[in-house]
C-alpha positions as CSV (number, residue, x, y, z in Angstrom):
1,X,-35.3,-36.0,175.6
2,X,-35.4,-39.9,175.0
3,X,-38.1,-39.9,178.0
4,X,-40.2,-37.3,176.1
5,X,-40.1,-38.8,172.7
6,X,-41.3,-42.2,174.6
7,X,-44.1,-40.6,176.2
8,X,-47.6,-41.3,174.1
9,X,-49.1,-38.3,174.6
10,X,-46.5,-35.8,174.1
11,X,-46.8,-36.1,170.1
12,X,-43.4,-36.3,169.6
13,X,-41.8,-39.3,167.2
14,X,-38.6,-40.6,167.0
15,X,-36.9,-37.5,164.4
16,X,-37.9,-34.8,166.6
17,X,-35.6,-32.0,167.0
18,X,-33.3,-31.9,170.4
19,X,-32.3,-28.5,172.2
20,X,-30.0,-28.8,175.4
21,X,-30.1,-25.5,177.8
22,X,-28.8,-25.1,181.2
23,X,-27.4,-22.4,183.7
24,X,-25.6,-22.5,186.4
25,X,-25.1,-26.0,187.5
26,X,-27.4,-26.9,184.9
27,X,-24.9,-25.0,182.6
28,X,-22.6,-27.5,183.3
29,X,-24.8,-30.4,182.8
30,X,-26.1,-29.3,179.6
31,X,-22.4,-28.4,178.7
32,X,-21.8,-32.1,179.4
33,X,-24.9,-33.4,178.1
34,X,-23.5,-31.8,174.4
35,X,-20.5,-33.3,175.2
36,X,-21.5,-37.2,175.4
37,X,-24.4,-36.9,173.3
38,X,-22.6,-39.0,170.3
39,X,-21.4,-41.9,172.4
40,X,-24.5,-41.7,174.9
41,X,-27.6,-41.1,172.9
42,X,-26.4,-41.0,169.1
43,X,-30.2,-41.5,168.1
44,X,-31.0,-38.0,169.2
45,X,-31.5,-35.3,166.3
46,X,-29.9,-32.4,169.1
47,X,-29.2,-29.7,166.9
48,X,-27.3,-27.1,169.4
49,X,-27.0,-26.7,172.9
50,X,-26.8,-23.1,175.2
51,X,-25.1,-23.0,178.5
52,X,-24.9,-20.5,180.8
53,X,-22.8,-19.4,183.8
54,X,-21.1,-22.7,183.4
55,X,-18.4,-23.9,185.6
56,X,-16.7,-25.5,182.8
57,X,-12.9,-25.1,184.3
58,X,-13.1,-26.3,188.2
59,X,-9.5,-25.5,189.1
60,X,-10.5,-21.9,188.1
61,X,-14.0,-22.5,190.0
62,X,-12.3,-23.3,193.2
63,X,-9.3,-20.8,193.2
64,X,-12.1,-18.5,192.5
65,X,-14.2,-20.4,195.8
66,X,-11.4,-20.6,198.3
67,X,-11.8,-18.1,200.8
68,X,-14.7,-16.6,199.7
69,X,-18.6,-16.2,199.5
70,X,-19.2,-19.2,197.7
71,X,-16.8,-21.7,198.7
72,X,-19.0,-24.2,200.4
73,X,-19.9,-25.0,197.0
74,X,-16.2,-26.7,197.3
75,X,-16.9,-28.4,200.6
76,X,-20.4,-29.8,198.7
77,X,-18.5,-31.1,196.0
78,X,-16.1,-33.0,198.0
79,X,-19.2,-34.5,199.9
80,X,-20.4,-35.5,196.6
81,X,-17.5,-36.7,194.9
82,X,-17.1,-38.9,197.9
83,X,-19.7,-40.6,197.2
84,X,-19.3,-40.9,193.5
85,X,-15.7,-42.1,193.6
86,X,-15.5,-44.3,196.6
87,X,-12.6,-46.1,195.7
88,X,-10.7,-43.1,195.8
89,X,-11.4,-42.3,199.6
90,X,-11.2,-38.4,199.4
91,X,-12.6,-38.2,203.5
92,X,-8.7,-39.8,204.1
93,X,-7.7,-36.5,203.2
94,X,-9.9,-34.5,205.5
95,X,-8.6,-33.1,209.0
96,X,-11.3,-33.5,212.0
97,X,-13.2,-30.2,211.2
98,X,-13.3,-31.2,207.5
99,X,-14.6,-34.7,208.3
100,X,-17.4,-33.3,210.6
101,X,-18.2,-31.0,208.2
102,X,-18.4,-33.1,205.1
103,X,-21.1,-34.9,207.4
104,X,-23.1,-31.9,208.0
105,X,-23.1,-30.6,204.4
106,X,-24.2,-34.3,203.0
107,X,-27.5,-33.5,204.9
108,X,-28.1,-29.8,204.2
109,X,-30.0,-28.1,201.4
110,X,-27.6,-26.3,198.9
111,X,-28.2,-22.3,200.3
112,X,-27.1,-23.6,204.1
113,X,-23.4,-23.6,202.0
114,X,-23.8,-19.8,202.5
115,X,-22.0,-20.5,206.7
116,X,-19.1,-21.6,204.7
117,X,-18.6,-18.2,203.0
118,X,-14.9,-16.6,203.8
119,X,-13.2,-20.6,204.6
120,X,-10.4,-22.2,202.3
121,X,-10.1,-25.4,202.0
122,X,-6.7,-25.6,203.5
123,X,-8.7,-25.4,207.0
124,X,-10.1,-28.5,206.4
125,X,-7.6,-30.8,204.7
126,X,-4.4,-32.6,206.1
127,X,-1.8,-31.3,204.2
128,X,-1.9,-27.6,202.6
129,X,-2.6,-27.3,199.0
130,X,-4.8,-30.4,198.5
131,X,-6.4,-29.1,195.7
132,X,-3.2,-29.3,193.3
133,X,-2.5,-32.5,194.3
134,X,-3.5,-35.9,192.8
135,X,-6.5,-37.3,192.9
136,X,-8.0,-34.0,193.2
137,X,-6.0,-33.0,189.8
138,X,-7.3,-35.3,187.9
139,X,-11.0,-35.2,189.5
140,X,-11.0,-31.6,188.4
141,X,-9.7,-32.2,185.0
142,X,-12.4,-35.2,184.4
143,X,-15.3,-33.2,185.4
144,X,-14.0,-29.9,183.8
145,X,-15.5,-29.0,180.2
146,X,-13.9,-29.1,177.1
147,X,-12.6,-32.6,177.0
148,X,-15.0,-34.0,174.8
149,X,-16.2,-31.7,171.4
150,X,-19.9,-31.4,170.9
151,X,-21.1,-32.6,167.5
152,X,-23.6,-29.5,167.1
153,X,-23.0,-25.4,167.6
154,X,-22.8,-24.2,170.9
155,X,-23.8,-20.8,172.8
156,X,-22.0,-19.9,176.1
157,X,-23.4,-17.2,177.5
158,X,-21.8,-15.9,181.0
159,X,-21.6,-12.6,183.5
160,X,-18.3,-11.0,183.9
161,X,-19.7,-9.9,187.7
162,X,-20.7,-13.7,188.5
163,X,-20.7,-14.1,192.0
164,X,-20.3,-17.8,192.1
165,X,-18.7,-19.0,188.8
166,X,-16.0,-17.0,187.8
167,X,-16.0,-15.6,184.0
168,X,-12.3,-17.4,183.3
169,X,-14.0,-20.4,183.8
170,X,-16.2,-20.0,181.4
171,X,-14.0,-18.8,178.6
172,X,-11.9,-21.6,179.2
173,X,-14.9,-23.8,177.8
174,X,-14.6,-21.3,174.8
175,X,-11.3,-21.7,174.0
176,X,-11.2,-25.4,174.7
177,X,-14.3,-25.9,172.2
178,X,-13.0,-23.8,169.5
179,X,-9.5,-25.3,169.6
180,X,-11.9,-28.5,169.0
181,X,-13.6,-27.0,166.0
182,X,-17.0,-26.7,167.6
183,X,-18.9,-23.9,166.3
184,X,-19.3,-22.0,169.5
185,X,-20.4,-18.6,170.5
């Protein structure tokens, strides 16, 4: 939005109205766009924001994940939360078939996370249950929705028959906005 408004040709001046929309992944980066939007770009006019298919809780997401058709979305977000959080060296955690496999998926386009389908993560972790335990608690807390209250209304929108988000994990964004006072639907 701030790059649009800057741009010469796009007509646009400084007042102009601001929408956020997202699904999916983009859901959640809306979600969290709404979220920061008074502390990261108060100068913005946004007026509401929809998400969609959100993975708003991602405790939910990866219970939901684990052992199932989408759960090398679990082993990409490792790979990338390596790499966000250095300090916090998650790959310590990670058996041999884990390690190799965090390697393989940093390189891969998102649908190749499709060979994963049917794994838990437990095959690829040290000890059993990684997932509960800290830092991975607080990671998934952190980047879960719902900390933060947006400052404008909110529509959530999400399929009960999602084959990759799980519904729960979107009605936990509900009930976390609403306890917040955020007008969402």
């Amino acid at each position: 939005a701030r790059a649009a408004i800057r741009l010469p040709d796009a007509g646009l001046d400084e007042d102009a109205p601001v929408g956020i929309w997202g699904y999916s992944q983009g859901g959640h980066a809306s979600a969290f766009a709404g979220e920061l939007q008074p502390s990261y770009a108060p100068e913005l006019k946004l007026k509401g924001q929809a998400s969609g298919g959100a993975p708003g809780d991602l405790a939910a997401v990866i219970r939901y994940a684990d052992g199932g058709a989408p759960f090398g979305f679990v082993v990409a977000t490792v790979a990338g939360w390596n790499r966000a959080y250095p300090e916090l060296r998650l790959a310590d955690r990670l058996n041999e078939k884990g390690l190799a496999e965090l390697k393989a998926i940093s390189h891969e386009c998102t649908l190749a996370t499709t060979r994963l389908a049917g794994h838990r993560l437990d095959e690829y972790t040290k000890q059993a249950h990684e997932a509960s335990r800290a830092p991975w608690t607080q990671l998934l807390q952190q980047n879960s929705l719902g900390n933060r209250a947006p400052q404008v209304p909110v529509f959530l929108y999400h399929g009960t028959a999602d084959e990759i988000i799980p519904y729960e994990a979107g009605r936990a964004t509900l009930t976390r906005y609403c306890a917040k006072g955020t007008p969402t639907q």
